[in-house]
C-alpha positions as CSV (number, residue, x, y, z in Angstrom):
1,X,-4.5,-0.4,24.7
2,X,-2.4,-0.3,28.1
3,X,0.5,-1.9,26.7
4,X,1.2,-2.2,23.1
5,X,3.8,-4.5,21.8
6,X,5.7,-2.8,19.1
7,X,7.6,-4.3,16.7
8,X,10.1,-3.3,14.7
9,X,10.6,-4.8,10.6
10,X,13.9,-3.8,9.2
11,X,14.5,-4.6,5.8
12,X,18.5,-4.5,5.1
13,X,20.1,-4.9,1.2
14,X,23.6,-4.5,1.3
15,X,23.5,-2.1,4.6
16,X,26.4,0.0,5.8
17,X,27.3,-1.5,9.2
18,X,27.9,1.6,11.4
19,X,25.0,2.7,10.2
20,X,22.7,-0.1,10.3
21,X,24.3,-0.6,14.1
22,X,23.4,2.2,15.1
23,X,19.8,2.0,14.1
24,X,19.7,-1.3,15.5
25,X,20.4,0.3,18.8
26,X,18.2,3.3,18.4
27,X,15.9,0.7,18.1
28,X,16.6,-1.0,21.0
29,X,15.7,1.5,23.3
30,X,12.1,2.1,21.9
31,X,10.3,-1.5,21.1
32,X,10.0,-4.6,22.6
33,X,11.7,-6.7,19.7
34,X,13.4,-6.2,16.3
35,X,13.2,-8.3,13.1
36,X,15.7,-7.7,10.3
37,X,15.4,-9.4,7.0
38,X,18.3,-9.1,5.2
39,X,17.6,-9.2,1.1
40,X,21.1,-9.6,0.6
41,X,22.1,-12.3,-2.2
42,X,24.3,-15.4,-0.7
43,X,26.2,-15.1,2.0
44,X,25.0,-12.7,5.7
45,X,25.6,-9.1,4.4
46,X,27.2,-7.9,8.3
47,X,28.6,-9.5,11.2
48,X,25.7,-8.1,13.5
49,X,23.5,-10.8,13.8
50,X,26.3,-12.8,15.6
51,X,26.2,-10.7,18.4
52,X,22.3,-10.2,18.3
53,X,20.6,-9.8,21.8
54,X,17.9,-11.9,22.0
55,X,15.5,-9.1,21.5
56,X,16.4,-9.5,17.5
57,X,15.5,-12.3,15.4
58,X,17.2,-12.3,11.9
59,X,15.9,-13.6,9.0
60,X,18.6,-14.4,6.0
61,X,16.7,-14.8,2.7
62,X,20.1,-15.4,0.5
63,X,18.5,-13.2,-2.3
64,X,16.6,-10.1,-3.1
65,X,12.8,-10.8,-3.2
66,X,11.9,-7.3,-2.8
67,X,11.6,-5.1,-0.1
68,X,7.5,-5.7,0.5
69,X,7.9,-8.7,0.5
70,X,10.6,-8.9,3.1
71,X,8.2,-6.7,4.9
72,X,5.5,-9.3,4.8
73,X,7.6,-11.6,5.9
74,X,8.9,-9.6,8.9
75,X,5.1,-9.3,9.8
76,X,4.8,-12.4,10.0
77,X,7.2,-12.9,12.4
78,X,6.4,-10.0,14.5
79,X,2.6,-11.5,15.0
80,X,4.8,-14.2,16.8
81,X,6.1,-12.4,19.1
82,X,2.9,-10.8,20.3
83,X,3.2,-7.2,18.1
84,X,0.3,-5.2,18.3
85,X,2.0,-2.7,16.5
86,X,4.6,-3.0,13.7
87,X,7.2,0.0,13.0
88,X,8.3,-0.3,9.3
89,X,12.6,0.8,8.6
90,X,14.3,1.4,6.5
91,X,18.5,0.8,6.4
92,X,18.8,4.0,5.4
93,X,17.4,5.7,8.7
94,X,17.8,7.1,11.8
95,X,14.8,7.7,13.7
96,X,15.1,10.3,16.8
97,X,15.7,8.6,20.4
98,X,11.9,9.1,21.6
99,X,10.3,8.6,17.9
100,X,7.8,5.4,18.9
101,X,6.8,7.1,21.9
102,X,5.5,9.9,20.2
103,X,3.8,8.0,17.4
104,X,2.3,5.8,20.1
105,X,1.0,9.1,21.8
106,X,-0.2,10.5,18.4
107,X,-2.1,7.3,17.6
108,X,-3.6,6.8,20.8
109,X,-5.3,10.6,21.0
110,X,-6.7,10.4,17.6
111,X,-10.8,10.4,17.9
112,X,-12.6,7.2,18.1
113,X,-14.3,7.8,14.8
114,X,-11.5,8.1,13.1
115,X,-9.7,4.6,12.4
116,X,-5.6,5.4,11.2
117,X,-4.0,3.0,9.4
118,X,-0.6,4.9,10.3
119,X,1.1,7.3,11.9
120,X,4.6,8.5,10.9
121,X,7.2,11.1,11.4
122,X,8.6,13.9,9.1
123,X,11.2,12.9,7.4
124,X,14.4,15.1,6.9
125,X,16.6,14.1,3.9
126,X,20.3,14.0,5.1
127,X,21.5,15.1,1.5
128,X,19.7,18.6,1.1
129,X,18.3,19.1,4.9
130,X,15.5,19.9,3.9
131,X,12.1,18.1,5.2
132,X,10.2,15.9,2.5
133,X,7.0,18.0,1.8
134,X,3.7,15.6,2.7
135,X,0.9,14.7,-0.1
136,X,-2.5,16.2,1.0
137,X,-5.6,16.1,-1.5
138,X,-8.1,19.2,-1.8
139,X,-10.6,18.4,-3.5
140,X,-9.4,18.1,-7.5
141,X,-5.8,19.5,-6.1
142,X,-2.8,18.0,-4.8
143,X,-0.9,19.6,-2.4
144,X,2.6,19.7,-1.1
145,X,3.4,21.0,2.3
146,X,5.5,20.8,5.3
147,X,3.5,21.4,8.5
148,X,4.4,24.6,10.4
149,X,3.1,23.8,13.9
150,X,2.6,20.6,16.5
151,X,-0.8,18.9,16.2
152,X,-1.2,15.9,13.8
153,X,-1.8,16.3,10.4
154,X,-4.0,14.1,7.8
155,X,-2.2,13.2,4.6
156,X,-2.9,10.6,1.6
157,X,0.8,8.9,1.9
158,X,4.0,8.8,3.7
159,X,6.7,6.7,3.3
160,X,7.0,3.3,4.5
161,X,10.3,3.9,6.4
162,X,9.3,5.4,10.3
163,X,6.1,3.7,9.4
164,X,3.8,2.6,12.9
165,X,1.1,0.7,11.8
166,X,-1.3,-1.1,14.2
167,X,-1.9,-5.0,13.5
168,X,-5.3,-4.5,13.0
169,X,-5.0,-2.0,10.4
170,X,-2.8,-4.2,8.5
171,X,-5.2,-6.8,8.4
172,X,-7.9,-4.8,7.5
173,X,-6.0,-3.3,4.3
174,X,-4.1,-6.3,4.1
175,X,-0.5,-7.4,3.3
176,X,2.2,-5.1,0.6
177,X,2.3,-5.5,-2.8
178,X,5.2,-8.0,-2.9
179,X,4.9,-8.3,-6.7
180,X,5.8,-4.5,-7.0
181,X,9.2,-5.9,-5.4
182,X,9.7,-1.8,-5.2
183,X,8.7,1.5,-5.3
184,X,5.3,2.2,-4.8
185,X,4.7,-0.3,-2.4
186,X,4.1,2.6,0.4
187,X,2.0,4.8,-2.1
188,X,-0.3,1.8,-2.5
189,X,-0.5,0.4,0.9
190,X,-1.4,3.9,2.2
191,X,-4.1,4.7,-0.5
192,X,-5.5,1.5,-0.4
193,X,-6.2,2.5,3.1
194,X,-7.4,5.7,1.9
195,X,-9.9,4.1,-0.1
196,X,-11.7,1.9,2.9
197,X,-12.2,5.6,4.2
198,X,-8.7,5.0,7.2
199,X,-6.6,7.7,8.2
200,X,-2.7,8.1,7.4
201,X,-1.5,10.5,9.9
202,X,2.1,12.1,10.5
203,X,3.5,13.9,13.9
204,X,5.1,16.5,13.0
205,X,7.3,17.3,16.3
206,X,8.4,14.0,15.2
207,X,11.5,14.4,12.4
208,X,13.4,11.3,11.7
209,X,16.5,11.9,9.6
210,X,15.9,9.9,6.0
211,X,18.1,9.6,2.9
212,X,15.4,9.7,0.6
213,X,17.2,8.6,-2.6
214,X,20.4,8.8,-4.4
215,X,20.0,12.3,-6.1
216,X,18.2,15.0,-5.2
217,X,17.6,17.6,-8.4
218,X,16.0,21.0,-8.9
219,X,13.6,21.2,-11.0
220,X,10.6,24.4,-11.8
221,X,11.6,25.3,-8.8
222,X,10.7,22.4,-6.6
223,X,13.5,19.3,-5.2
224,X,12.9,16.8,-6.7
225,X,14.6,13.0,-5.2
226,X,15.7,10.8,-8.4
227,X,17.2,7.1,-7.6
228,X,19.4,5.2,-9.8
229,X,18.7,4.4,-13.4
230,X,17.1,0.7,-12.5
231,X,14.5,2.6,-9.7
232,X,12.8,3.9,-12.7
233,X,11.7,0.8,-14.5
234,X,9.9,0.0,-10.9
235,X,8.3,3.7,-10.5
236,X,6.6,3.7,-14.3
237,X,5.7,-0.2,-14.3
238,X,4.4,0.5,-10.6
239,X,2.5,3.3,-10.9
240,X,0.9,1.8,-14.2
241,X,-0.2,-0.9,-12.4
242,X,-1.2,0.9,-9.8
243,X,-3.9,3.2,-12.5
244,X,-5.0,-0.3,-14.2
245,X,-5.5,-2.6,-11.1
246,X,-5.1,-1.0,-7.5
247,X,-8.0,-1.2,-4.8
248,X,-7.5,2.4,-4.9
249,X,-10.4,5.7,-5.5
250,X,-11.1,6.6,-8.9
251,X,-8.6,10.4,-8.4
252,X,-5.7,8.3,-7.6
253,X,-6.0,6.3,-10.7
254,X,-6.5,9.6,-12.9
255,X,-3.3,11.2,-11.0
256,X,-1.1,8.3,-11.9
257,X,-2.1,8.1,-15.9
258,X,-1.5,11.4,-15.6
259,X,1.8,11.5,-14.4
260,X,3.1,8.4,-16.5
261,X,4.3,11.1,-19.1
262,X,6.0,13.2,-16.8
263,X,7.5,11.2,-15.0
264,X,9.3,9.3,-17.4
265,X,10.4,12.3,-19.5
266,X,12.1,13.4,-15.6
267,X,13.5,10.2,-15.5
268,X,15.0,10.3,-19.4
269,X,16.6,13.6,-18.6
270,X,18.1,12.6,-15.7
271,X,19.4,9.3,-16.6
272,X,22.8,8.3,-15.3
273,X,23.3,6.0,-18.5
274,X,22.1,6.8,-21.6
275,X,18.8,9.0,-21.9
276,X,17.8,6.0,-25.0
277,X,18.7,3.4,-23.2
278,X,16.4,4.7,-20.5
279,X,13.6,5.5,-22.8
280,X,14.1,1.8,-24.1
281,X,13.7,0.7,-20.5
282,X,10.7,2.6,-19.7
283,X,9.0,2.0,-22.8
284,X,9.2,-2.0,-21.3
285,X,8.0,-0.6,-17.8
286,X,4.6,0.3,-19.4
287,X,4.4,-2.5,-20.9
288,X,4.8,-4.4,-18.6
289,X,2.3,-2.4,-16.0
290,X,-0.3,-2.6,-18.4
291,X,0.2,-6.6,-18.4
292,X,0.4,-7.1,-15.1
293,X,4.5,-8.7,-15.8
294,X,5.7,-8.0,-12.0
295,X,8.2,-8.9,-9.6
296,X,11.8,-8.4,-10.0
297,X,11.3,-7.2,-14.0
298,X,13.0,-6.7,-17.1
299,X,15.2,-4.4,-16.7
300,X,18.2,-6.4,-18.5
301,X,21.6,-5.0,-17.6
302,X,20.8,-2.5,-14.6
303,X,22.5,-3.6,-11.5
304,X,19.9,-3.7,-7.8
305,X,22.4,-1.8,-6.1
């Protein structure tokens, strides 16, 4: 393709404005148009869409409904406007000033044979520094590893934020999970993907800076990033449903029963509230993965911010 369209789909909840300005404008400089949804309950959550150029188009839900399904919706209106690609981003990040470029490049020398559903950056967590290892599967083994050289590397997952996905990829694995409402919602898309035998790839002279969660903690000797209390109810009940009812290969299922245990033990000890109360709460994550309760949840008391 001569000349692709991209699009970008920002997602905003409650966004710092210098910041989110000058992603905006990073932006800018790299794509032919820009769509925010802003998630943000009642009323506009920044002044920048009053001074938006007409290559943005802002879409003002009044309430959360979940960051894939904002997604969806940006989609949506990106087809409008001709995208033949669709950059996914996040509020929280700063992608370098030639980052779409590159992806475009990376995308466009991958073999024939070999149909990518997306291509991404690294992603550099402006907390630790550090680069956020990728997910490759050998065989029975997972393994976690930050690419040492140029040429493009093959992974299972990456997340959604620095995201380029081509239209046609996204119709072929189809739309987010909006009912995840979030976390997970990159982890399935991608290995979904996976599973109708498509390529997720990531550039690594490409490094977009990221703030990967709230807290980052060490743990057996590996960093480990930790959101607030209320991101765990999503990660169990997510990743339940992703073992019980994603379109996703048979390993991927195993992995995730697998990890249930773990992960909510990492989550009790690092609550920021009460290790019961979040024991309590994850106890109705499972739950409600196994019965297929989604959307926003029932996590009763723990704030979306």
């Amino acid at each position: 393709m001569k000349n692709p369209c991209v699009v970008a789909v920002v997602v905003v909840y409650f966004p710092h404005e210098t910041a989110l300005a000058r992603l905006l404008h990073r932006l800018a400089l790299q794509v032919q148009h820009v769509v925010i949804v802003d998630n943000t309950e009642g009323t506009p959550s920044t002044s920048l869409q009053s001074t938006a150029s007409t290559s943005q188009t802002w879409l003002l839900l009044g309430r959360n409904t979940g960051i894939a399904h904002a997604q969806n919706l940006g989609v949506e209106l990106a087809r409008e406007r001709g995208a033949t690609h669709i950059l996914f981003m996040d509020q929280d990040s700063l992608p370098p000033a030639d980052m779409v470029p590159r992806l475009l490049h990376t995308l466009a020398s991958a073999a024939p044979d070999r149909h990518v559903a997306a291509v991404g950056p690294l992603c550099r967590d402006v907390k630790t520094g550090c680069i956020i290892p990728l997910i490759q599967r050998r065989g029975w083994r997972i393994q976690r590893t930050v690419p040492e050289g140029p040429e493009p590397i093959g992974v299972e997952y990456i997340p959604a934020s620095g995201t380029l996905a081509p239209i046609a990829a996204l119709e072929r694995v189809g739309p987010l999970r909006a009912e995840y409402f979030i976390d997970r919602v990159d982890v399935e898309w991608c290995l979904r993907a996976r599973h109708l035998g498509m390529y997720i790839i990531v550039a690594p002279e490409c490094v977009m800076q990221h703030d990967q969660a709230t807290r980052a903690v060490r743990l057996l000797g590996r960093t480990l990033y930790i959101g607030r209390d209320f991101r765990a109810y999503f990660h169990v009940r997510n990743s339940v449903a992703m073992a019980t009812r994603a379109a996703i290969a048979p390993f991927w299922r195993w992995d995730q029963i697998v990890k249930i245990i773990p992960y909510m033990l990492l989550h009790t000890l690092t609550a920021q509230h009460g290790r019961m109360r979040m024991m309590g709460v994850l106890l109705v994550a499972v739950r409600d993965g196994l019965l297929g309760w989604m959307g926003k949840g029932h996590h009763v008391g723990m704030p979306l911010r």
